[in-house]
C-alpha positions, -999 to 999 in steps of 0.1 A, spaced: -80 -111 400 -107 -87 390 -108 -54 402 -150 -64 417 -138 -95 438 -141 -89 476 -108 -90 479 -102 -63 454 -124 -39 472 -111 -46 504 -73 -41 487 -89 -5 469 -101 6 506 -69 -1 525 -47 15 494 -70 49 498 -74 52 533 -32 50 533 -31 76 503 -53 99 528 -30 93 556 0 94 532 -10 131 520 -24 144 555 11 140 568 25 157 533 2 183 543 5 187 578 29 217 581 22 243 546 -14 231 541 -35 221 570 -67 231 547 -55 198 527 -47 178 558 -81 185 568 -96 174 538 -78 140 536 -88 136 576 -124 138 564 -121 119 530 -111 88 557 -138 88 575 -164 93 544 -146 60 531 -151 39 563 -183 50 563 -191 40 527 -178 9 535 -194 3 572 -229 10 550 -232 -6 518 -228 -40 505 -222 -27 466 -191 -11 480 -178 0 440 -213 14 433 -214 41 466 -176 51 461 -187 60 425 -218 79 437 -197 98 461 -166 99 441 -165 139 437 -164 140 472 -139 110 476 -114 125 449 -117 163 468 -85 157 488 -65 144 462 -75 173 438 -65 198 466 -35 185 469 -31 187 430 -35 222 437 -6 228 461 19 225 434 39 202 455 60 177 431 59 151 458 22 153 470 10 163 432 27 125 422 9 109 454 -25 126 446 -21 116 407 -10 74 411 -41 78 437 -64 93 415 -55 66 387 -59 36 408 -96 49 416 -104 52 381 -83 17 374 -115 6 394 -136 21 374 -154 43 407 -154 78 387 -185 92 382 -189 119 348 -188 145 373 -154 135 391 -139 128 358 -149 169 348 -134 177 377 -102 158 376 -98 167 338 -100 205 352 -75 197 380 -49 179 350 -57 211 327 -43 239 357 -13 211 361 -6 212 320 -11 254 321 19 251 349 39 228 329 39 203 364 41 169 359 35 160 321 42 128 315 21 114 345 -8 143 337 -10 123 302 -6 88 320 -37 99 336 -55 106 314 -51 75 290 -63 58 320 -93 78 325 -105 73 291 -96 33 287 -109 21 315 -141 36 315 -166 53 292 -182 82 315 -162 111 298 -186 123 269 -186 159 253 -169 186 263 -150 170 288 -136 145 262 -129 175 244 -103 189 268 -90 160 275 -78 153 242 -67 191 236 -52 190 270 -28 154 250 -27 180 219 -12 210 235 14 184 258 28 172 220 39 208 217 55 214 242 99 218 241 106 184 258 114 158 237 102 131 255 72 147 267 64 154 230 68 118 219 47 107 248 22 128 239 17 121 203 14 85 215 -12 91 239 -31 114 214 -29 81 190 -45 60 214 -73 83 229 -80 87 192 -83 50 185 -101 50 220 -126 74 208 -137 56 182 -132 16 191 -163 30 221 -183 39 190 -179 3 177 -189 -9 212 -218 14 211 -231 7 173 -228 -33 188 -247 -27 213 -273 -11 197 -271 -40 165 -305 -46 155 -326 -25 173 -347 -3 150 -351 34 162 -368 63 147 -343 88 139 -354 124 151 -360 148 125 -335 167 112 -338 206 115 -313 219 85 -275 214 95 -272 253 98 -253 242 136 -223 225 128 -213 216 170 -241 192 174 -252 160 148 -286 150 165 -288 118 150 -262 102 167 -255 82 194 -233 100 223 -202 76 216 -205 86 178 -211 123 183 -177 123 201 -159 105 176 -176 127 149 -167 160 164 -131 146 171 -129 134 130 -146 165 119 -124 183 139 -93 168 123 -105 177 92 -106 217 104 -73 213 120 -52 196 88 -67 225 68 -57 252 89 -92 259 101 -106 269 136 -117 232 156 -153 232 166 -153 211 192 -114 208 203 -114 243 218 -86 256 233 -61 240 211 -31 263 200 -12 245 176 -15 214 155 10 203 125 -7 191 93 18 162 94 7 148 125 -32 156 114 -32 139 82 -15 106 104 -38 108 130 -67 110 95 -52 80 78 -49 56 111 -89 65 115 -94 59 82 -74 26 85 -82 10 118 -123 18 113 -137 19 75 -171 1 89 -180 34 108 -176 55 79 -193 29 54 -223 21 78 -232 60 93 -243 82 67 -231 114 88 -197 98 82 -199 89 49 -206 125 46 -172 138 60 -155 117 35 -166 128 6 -176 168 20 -145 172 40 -119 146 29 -117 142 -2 -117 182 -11 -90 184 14 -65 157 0 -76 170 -30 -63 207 -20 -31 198 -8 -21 179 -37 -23 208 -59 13 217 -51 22 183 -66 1 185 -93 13 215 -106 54 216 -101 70 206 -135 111 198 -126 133 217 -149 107 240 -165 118 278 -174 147 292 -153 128 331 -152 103 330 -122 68 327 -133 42 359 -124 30 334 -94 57 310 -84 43 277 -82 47 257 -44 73 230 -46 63 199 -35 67 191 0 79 156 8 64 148 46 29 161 29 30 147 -4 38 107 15 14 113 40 -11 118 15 -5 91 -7 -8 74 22 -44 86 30 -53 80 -5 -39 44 -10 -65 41 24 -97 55 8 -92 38 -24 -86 5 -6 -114 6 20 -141 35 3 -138 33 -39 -175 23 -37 -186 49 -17 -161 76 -39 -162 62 -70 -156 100 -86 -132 110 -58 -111 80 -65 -111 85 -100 -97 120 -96 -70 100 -70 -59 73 -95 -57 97 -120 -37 122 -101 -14 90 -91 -6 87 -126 5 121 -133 29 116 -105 46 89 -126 53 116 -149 91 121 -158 86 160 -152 84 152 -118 109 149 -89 121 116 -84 113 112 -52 73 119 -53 78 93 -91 93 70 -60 64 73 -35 36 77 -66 52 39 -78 55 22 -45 13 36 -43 9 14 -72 26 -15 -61 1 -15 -34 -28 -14 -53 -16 -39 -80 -14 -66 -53 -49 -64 -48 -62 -79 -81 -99 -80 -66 -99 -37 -62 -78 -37 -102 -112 -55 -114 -138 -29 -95 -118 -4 -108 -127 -22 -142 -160 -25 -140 -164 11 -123 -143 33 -148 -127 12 -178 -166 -3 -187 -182 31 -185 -188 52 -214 -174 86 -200 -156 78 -176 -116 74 -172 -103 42 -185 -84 41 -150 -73 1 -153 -62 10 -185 -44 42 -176 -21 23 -145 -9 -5 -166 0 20 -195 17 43 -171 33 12 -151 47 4 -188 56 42 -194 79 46 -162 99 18 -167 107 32 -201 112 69 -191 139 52 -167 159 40 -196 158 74 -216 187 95 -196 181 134 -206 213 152 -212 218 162 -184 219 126 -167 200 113 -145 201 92 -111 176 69 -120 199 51 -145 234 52 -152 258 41 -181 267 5 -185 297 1 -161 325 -14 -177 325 -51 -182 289 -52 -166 300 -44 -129 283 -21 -110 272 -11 -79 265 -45 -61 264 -33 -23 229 -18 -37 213 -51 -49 211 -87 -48 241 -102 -60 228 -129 -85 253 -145 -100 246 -174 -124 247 -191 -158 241 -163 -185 259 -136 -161 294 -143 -174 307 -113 -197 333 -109 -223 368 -106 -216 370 -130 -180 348 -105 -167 319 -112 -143 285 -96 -132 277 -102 -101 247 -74 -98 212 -83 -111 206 -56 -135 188 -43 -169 206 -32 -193 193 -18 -228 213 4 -259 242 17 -231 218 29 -196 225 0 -170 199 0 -141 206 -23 -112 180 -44 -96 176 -53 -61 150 -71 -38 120 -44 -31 94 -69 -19 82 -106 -13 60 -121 -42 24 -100 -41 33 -79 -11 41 -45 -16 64 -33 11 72 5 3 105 20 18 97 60 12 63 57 22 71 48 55 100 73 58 76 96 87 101 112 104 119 125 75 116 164 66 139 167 35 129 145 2 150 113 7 178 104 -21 169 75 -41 191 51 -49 195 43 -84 178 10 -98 152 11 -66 125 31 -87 130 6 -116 127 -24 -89 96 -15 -76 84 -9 -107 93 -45 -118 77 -61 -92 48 -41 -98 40 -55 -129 51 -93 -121 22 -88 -91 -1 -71 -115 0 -98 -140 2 -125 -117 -27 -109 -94 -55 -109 -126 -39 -139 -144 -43 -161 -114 -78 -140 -101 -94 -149 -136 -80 -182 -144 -100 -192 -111 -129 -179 -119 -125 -198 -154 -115 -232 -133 -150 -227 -110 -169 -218 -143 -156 -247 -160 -168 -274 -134 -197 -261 -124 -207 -262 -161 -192 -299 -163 -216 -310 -133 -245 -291 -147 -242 -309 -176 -243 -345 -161 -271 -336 -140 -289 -320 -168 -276 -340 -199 -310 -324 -221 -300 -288 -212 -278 -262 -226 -253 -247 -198 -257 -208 -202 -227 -190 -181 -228 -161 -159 -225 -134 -194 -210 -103 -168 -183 -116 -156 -169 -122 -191 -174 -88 -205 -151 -80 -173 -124 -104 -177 -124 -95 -216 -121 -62 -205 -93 -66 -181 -72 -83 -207 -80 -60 -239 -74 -28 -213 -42 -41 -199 -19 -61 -231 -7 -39 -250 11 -18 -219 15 -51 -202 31 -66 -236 53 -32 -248 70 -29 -207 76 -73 -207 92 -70 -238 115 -42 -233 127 -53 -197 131 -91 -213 156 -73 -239 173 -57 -211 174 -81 -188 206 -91 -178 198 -117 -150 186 -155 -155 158 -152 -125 146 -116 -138 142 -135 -169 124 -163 -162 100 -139 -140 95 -119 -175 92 -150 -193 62 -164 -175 42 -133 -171 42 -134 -209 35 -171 -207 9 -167 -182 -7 -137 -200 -6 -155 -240 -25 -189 -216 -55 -163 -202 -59 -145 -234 -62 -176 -252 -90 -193 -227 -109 -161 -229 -108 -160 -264 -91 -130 -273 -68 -140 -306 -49 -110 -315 -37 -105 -278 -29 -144 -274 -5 -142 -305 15 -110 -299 23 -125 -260 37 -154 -282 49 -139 -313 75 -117 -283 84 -152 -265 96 -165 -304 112 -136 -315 133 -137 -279 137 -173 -284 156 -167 -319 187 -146 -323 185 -110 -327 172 -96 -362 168 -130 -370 147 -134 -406 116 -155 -398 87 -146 -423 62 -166 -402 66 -142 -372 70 -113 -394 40 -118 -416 20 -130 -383 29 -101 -365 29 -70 -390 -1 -54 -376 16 -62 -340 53 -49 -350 47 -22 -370 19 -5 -345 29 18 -322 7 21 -295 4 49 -276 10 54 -239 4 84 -219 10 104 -251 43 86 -259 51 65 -288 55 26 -274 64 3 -305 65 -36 -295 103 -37 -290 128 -53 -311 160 -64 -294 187 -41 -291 225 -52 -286 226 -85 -269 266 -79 -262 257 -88 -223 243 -123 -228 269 -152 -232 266 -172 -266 260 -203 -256 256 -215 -297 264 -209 -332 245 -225 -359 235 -222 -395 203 -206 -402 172 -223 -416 172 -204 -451 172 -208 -488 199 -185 -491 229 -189 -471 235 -163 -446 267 -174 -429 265 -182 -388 240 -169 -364 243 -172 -328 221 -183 -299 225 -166 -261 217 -181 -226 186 -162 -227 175 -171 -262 177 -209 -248 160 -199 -217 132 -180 -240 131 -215 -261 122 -233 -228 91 -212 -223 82 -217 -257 86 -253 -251 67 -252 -215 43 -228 -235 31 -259 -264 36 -286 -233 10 -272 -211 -10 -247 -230 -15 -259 -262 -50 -263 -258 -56 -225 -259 -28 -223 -286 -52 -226 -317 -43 -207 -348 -5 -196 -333 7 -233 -331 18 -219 -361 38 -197 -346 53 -222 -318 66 -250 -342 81 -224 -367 97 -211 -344 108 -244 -328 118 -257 -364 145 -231 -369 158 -233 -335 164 -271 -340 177 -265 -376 200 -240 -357 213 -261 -330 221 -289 -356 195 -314 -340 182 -345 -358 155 -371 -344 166 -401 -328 154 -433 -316 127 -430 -291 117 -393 -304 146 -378 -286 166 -347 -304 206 -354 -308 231 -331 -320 231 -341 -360 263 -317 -373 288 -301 -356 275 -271 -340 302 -242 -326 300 -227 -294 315 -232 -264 284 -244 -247 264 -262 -272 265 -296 -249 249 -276 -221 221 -264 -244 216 -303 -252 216 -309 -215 193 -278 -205 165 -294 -236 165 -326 -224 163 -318 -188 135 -293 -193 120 -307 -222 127 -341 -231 88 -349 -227 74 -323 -255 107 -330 -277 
């Protein structure tokens, strides 16, 4: 029912006029001034409602009068007739009959109430209705409203407290979802902004709107108060925490980017007052090396503080997502800064909360390309892309190096490949089974003697962060080991599948709109869009080489079929874009590291070697570290599924094959079967590589072009490698 129907009103009148008899009895004995008051208030309603027909409209006229009573006996102190004043007060407002003045006065009246510590939780349950079902509180009286919420969060009681940081959240959300009612309002109605006379007074922004100057002074003010400056316009505010400010910054931030992107005097507070500030508060973080020189420096450095540090990750993860096109040098310095926190001289839990920040940005493929075109394309500017895929690549490595003095992102290889399963997913499968009757249950990577466990971080191109999230947490949280490395891993698998799938659609469009150009106009030459080539180019020559050196090393290390396959087809995916943009030298070292994993370790094939000198012999550089395309280490984890003769004018005695170097030979397979259009030149690659598998595994051609074992070939699961060909590859063999 609304609260306008007749029947509303005439519910609204009999409620009050028992709320005024209600209190003149509580009042009767200790304050006959009050008794009087709600006497009087009676008869002023019958009146109002014996004289007018728009019964809501005269109530709200009188309404300072009509609330009098009720604010009296607010003023008594009385825990009994303070409640019955208060629910009486809220049910006028609930019918929206407050004028601006009443509100100032009941906001006065809930102020006294707070000073006396009386009857917090329904002082704030007044207010919140106040301000949500109506819009006549403006200015200053908005102002102490929300202070009054501010200094209630403060106070000793728990649940008071927790109520009022709620209740501060929502007036703040109020606040500014009016100015989005306002600005639609106003939508297309051209006015001539008044002139501007200097900003040398900082309380008033003349060229906005009363709904935007509110939410302005309130943002501005949040600003002041997370940097331990004096508020403007929240006077009378005592204490604030900069953990609940910067919060209470990143939900604004979050909830309404179109007020910042479409008012210049926000715009303004991003990049005057926001950015400077995050900027500030980092520097802690920026500058704390872990394990530097035990003597105390002349000025001690601040060490980082973790309920900070997330939140402003947080905050910056917002502005780059919703404002990198409004702060295209602000987020620069951000990304940047986000890669130094990568940096193995850091604690491991701000390397934690830095990597889960890039997981969320490398599921947004779209934002990876601005950042492209905006940085990487520019002459002097920061080859940003470039920089998180190389520092992606970096910290993974760093997480297999253990300094002497160990290290809880990684541990040694447990005996017999166990390890600590009640951390991950146990994935047990073909290729898990170890020497000795043993069995690994654990996913894990495991490369020259550091084992890292893997476990389940996130669904497929969602980043779901765990320490980012951790707000109520004061100490640095302990980080399990093998989550850092996970999140990591997923990180680049979105990444790759993110641009891979982003361009390879673009390609697709391109590709038919240039096949129905060219039956409508079978004369004309189809000319394509030429930018958005130079960015895909870019994309792909930026990110391969870190892309290519991290794949590699975690396929090597990879002790788990599904982690494998995951590897396997972001180098798949990457050698198929590279080749239908055009870029050779990229193209061939994504296959050249699917062969060379296909074929046992150190295995002598001249046609990968000779192809790939200038790939296996560069080291390429990433974040000043030495990153050489990686050869494989010890594959004592993987189960030999085969032993063969290799294809050689010499004999060399046996080689042997592994699970994984059948599942690598797959890909390879899958690779020529569905890609080989783009192959060109590194076919070459593909059937050498194919010839000395065959040659290994024994097989000869038979009738109907099918492979069948041809000699006898050891190992003790050579008829299941027969099995896995044909069922994956019977077509292309």
């Amino acid at each position: 029912m609304s609260t306008s129907s007749p029947e509303a009103v005439k519910k609204l009148l009999e409620n009050m006029q028992t709320d005024l008899r209600s209190l003149s009895m509580e009042c009767k004995k200790k304050f006959p001034p009050v008794k009087e008051a709600a006497e009087s208030g009676i008869v002023k309603i019958k009146t109002i409602a014996a004289r007018n027909t728009e019964i809501l409209a005269a109530l709200k006229e009188n309404s300072s009068e009509v609330v009098q009573p009720f604010l009296m006996g607010c003023g008594t102190k009385e825990p009994k007739i303070t409640q019955l004043c208060l629910a009486a007060i809220q049910r006028l407002m609930s019918h929206e009959v407050v004028s601006e003045a009443a509100a100032g006065n009941i906001i006065n009246m809930l102020w006294q109430l707070m000073e006396n510590g009386l009857e917090e939780l329904k002082l704030l349950q007044t207010v919140l209705v106040l301000l949500t079902t109506n819009t006549v509180v403006h200015d200053e009286v908005l102002s102490k409203a929300i202070v009054l919420c501010f200094r209630l969060h403060f106070t000793k009681d728990n649940i008071t407290n927790n109520t009022a940081a709620a209740t501060v959240r929502q007036v703040v959300t109020v606040v500014f979802e009016r100015m989005v009612a306002e600005d639609e309002r106003f939508k297309g109605i051209v006015e001539q902004p008044p002139p501007i006379q200097g900003n040398t007074n900082r309380r008033s922004v003349s060229t906005l709107r009363p709904s935007a100057k509110d939410a302005y002074m309130l943002f501005q003010d949040l600003c002041q108060l997370v940097n331990a400056d004096a508020p403007y316009w929240l006077v009378g505010m005592t204490e604030m925490t900069r953990t609940f400010g910067l919060e209470l910054l990143e939900s604004v931030l979050n909830d309404f980017p179109g007020v910042f992107l479409q008012h210049q005097e926000f715009s303004f507070l991003l990049k005057e007052r926001v950015c400077p500030l995050v900027i500030k508060l980092f520097s802690p973080n920026i500058k704390f090396r872990q394990g530097t020189s035990t003597t105390a420096p002349p000025a001690p450095v601040e060490k980082p503080y973790f309920p900070i540090c997330m939140r402003l990750l947080r905050v910056v993860t917002v502005l780059i997502k919703h404002f990198y096109s409004l702060l295209v040098t602000e987020c620069e310095i951000f990304l940047s800064l986000l890669v130094k926190f990568l940096d193995g001289e850091k604690p491991q839990w701000l390397r934690a909360v830095a990597v889960e920040s890039v997981h969320r940005l490398c599921v947004q493929p779209h934002l990876l390309c601005s950042f492209c075109q905006s940085y990487d394309m520019k002459q002097h500017s920061t080859k940003v892309f470039r920089d998180i895929v190389n520092a992606l690549g970096s910290f993974i490595q760093s997480l297999f190096i253990v300094p002497n003095g160990g290290s809880t992102a990684a541990v040694s290889a447990p005996a017999g490949g166990s390890g600590s399963g009640a951390q991950g997913t146990a994935q047990g499968g073909p290729g898990t089974g170890g020497g000795s009757g043993t069995l690994t249950t654990q996913a894990a990577f495991e490369y020259r003697g550091t084992w890292i466990p893997l476990m389940t971080v996130s669904v497929q191109g969602s980043a779901k962060a765990t320490y980012l999230e951790m707000l109520d947490k004061v100490e640095p949280p302990s980080i399990p080991e093998g989550y850092a490395m996970s999140v990591a891993f997923s990180a680049l698998l979105d990444l790759v599948r993110g641009i891979t799938s982003m361009i390879e659609r673009e390609l697709t469009m391109e590709e038919e709109a240039a096949a129905e150009f060219r039956e409508t106009h079978p004369d004309q030459e189809w000319k394509p869009e030429p930018g958005s080539h130079l960015v895909w180019e870019e994309m792909v020559n930026a990110s391969w080489c870190g892309l290519l050196a991290a794949l590699s090393l975690l396929l090597d290390a990879s002790t788990d079929e599904a982690a494998t396959e995951n590897i396997l087809k972001a180098e798949m995916t990457m050698a198929s874009l590279c080749g239908r943009v055009g870029l050779v030298t990229p193209r061939d070292a994504f296959i050249t590291a699917i062969c060379k994993a296909s074929l046992p370790p150190h295995y002598a094939l001249t046609v990968l070697s000779s192809n790939s000198s200038n790939l296996s012999s560069k080291a390429y550089s990433i974040q000043g570290q030495s990153v050489q395309i990686i050869s494989p280490s010890s594959e004592s984890h993987q189960q030999v599924v085969a032993v063969g003769q290799p294809l050689s004018a010499q004999p060399q005695g046996t080689v042997v094959l592994t699970a994984k170097n059948i599942q690598c030979m797959r890909t390879l397979l899958n690779l020529a079967h569905c890609h080989g259009a783009v192959l060109g030149t590194s076919w070459q690659l593909v059937l050498a590589t194919l010839q000395h598998l065959v040659w290994i595994l024994g097989l000869k051609p038979a009738v109907g072009g099918a492979l069948k074992p041809g000699r006898a070939v050891e190992g003790p699961s050579t008829v299941r490698v027969f099995s896995l060909l044909e069922e994956h590859c019977g077509s292309v063999v």
